[in-house]
Legacy VTK file of the C-alpha trace (Angstrom):
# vtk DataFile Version 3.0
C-alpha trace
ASCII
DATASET POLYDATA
POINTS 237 float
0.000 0.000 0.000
1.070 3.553 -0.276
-0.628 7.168 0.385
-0.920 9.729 -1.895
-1.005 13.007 -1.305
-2.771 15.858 -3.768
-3.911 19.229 -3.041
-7.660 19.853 -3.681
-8.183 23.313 -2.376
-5.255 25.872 -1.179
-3.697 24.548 1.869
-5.414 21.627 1.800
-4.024 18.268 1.291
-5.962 14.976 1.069
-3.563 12.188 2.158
-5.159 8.629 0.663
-4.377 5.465 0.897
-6.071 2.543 -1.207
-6.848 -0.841 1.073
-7.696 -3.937 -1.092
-9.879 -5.562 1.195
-12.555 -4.408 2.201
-11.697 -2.184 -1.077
-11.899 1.385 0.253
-9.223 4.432 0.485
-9.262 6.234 3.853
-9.021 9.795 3.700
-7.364 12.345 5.857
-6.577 16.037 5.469
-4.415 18.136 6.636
-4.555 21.858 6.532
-1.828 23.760 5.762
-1.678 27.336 7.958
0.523 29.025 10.897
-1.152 26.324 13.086
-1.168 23.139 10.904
-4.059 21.117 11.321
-4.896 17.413 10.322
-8.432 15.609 10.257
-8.497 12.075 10.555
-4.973 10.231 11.386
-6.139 6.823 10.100
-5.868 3.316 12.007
-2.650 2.800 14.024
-1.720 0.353 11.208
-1.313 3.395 8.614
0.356 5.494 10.995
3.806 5.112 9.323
2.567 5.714 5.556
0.384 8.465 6.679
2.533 10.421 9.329
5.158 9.951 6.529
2.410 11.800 3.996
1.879 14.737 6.676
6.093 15.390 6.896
6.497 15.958 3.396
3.847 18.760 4.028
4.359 19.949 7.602
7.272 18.759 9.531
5.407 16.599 12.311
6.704 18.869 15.215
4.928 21.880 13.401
1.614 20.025 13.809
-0.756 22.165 16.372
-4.081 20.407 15.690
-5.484 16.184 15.478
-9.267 16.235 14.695
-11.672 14.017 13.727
-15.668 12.987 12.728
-15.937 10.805 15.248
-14.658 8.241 17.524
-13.880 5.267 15.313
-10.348 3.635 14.471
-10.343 4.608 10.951
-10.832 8.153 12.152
-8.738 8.827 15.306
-7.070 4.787 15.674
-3.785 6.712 15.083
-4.333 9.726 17.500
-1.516 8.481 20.347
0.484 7.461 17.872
0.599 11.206 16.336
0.242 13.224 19.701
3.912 11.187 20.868
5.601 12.247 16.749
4.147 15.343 17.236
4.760 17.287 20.991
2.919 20.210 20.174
0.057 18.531 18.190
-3.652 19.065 20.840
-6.707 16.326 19.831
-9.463 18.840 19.433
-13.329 17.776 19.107
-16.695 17.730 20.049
-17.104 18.873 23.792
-19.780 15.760 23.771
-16.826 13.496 22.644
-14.514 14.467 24.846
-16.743 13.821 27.607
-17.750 10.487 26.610
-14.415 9.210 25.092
-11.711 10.960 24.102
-10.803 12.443 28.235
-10.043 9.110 28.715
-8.572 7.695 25.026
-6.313 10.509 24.413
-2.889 11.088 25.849
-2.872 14.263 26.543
-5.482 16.296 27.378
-7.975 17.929 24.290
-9.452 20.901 23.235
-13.141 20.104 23.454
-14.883 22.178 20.795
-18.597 23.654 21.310
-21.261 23.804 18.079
-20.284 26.319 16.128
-17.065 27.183 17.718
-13.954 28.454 15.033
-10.205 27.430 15.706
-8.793 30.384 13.776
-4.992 28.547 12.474
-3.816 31.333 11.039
-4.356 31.923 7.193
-6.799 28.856 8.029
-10.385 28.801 9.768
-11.735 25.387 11.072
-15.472 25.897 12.137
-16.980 22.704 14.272
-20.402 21.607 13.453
-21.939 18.922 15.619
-24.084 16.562 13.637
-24.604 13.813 16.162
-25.453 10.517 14.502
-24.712 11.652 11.034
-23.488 9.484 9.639
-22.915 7.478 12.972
-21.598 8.150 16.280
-23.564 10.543 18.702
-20.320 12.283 18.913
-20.281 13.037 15.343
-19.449 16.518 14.072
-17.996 18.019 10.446
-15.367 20.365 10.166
-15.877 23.932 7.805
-13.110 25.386 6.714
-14.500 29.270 6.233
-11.818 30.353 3.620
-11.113 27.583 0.895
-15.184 26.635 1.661
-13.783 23.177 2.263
-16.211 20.596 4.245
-14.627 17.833 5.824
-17.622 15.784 6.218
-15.779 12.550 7.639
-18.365 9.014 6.415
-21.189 11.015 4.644
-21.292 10.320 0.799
-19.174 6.938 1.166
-18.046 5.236 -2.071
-16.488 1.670 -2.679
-13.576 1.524 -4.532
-10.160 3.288 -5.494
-11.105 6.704 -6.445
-9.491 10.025 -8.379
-8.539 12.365 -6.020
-11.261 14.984 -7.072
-14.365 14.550 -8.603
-17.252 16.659 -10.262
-19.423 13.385 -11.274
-22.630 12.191 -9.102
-21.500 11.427 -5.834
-24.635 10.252 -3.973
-25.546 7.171 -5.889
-22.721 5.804 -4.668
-23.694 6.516 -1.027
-26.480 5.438 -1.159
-25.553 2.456 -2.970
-22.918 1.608 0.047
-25.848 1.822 2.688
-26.221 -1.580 1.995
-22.814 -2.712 3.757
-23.881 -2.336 7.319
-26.502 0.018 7.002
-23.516 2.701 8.442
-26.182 5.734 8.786
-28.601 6.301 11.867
-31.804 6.634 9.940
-34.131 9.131 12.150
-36.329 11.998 12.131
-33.474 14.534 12.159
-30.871 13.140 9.546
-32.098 14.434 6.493
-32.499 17.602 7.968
-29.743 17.629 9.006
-28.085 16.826 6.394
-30.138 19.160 4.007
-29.216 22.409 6.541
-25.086 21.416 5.462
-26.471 23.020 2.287
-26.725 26.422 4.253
-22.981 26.423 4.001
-21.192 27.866 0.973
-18.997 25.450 -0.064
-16.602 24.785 -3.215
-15.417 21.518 -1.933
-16.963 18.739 0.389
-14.077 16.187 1.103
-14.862 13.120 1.465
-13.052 10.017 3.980
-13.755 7.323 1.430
-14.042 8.678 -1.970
-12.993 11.306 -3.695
-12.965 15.262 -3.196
-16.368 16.664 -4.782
-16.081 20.073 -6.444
-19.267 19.777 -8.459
-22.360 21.586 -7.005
-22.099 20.673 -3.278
-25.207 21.854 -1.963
-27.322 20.093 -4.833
-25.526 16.860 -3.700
-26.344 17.372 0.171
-29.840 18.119 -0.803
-30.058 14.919 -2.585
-28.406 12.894 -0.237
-30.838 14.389 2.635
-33.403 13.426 0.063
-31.935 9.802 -0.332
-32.319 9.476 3.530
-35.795 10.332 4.169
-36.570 8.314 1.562
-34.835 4.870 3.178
-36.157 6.341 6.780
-39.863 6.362 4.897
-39.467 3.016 4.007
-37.974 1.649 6.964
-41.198 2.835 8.463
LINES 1 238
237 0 1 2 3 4 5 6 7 8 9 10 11 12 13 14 15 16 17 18 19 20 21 22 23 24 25 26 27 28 29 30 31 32 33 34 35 36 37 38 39 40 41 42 43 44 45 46 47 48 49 50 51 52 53 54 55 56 57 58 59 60 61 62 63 64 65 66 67 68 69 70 71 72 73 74 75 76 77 78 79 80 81 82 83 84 85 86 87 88 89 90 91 92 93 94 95 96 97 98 99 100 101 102 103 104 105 106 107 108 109 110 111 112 113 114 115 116 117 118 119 120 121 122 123 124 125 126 127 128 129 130 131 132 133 134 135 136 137 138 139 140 141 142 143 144 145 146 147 148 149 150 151 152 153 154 155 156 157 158 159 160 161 162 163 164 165 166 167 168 169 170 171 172 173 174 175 176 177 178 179 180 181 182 183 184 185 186 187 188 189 190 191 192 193 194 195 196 197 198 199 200 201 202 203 204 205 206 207 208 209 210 211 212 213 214 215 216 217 218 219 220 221 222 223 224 225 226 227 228 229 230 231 232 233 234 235 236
């Protein structure tokens, strides 16, 4: 295996690395500013191909901020491992999260974040928006970043497969297509919704954990995929 790197937006990097089985790249990106932040660190199996990724970017001691969607390995799995490469590196995320998990998982103390709060990086701002159970996890938040309109929306819109790094092609067939490994998303009253109110923002970019970056229109495709949702949650019914 091997991770690539590519830059989608200014600043922002999309490290991804392809895994035959079950045959799906993981994501993570890492935002180039004064205060260098990365979201996602991949399972502590990647660490070494990934961290290796992030220091041809940012030397690791440069790295201020770890983030992440939610508590799962493929999200934070490598989030010791980076916090002991990387002394002045802080886990921040969801003040819910913290609470519930990542006080106690985490090596050092984190930053918990409140809905709607911005970590301005310098050059760089990260807004946190809580979007418990979407996809899963009631921890589960997205980060915004306010000046490339980048949303790093962790496992919405997941896709099978080894993908370009950037896409403008339909991206929510495939989503909803991969519902039917697991069932990954909490259907409920208040996921399309909240899915649909993502559309709010105005983005240019929605990255993606598995699949590629979209730079098509991004609020048509959270519509949709709010759409998509309400539509299995009808029928569920």
């Amino acid at each position: 295996m091997e991770t690539r790197t590519d830059e989608i937006a200014d600043g922002i990097f999309r490290l991804s690395t392809f895994v035959p089985e079950p045959g799906i790249v993981f994501n993570q990106f890492l935002v180039q500013a004064e205060q260098p932040l990365l979201f996602h660190t991949g399972q502590r199996g990647l660490f070494p191909l990934v961290s290796e990724a992030v220091a041809k970017v940012v030397p690791l001691d440069r790295l201020r901020w770890i983030t992440f969607g939610h508590v799962e390995a493929d999200e934070c799995g490598a989030m010791n491992q980076f916090l002991a490469a990387a002394p002045n590196a802080t886990v921040a995320h969801g003040a819910l999260g913290c609470m519930v998990q990542v006080d106690d998982l985490a090596d050092r103390a984190p930053r918990p974040l409140a809905d709607g709060e911005v970590l301005d990086l310098g050059g760089k701002r990260v807004r946190n928006i809580d979007t418990p159970h979407i996809p899963h996890g009631w921890d589960a938040d997205v980060l915004y970043e306010e000046t490339t309109r980048t949303l790093f929306c962790g496992d919405l819109f997941t896709r099978f497969g080894e993908t370009d790094p950037a896409t403008t092609d339909d991206i929510v067939g495939a989503a909803l297509e991969a519902e039917g490994f697991g069932a990954p998303t909490a259907l409920t009253p208040s996921t399309a919704p909240k899915i649909r109110a993502l559309a709010d923002l105005d983005l240019d970019t929605i990255a993606l954990m598995h699949g590629p970056s979209f730079q098509g229109d991004c609020n048509k495709a959270l519509l949709e995929l709010g759409d998509g949702y309400a539509s299995l949650l009808a029928a569920a019914s």
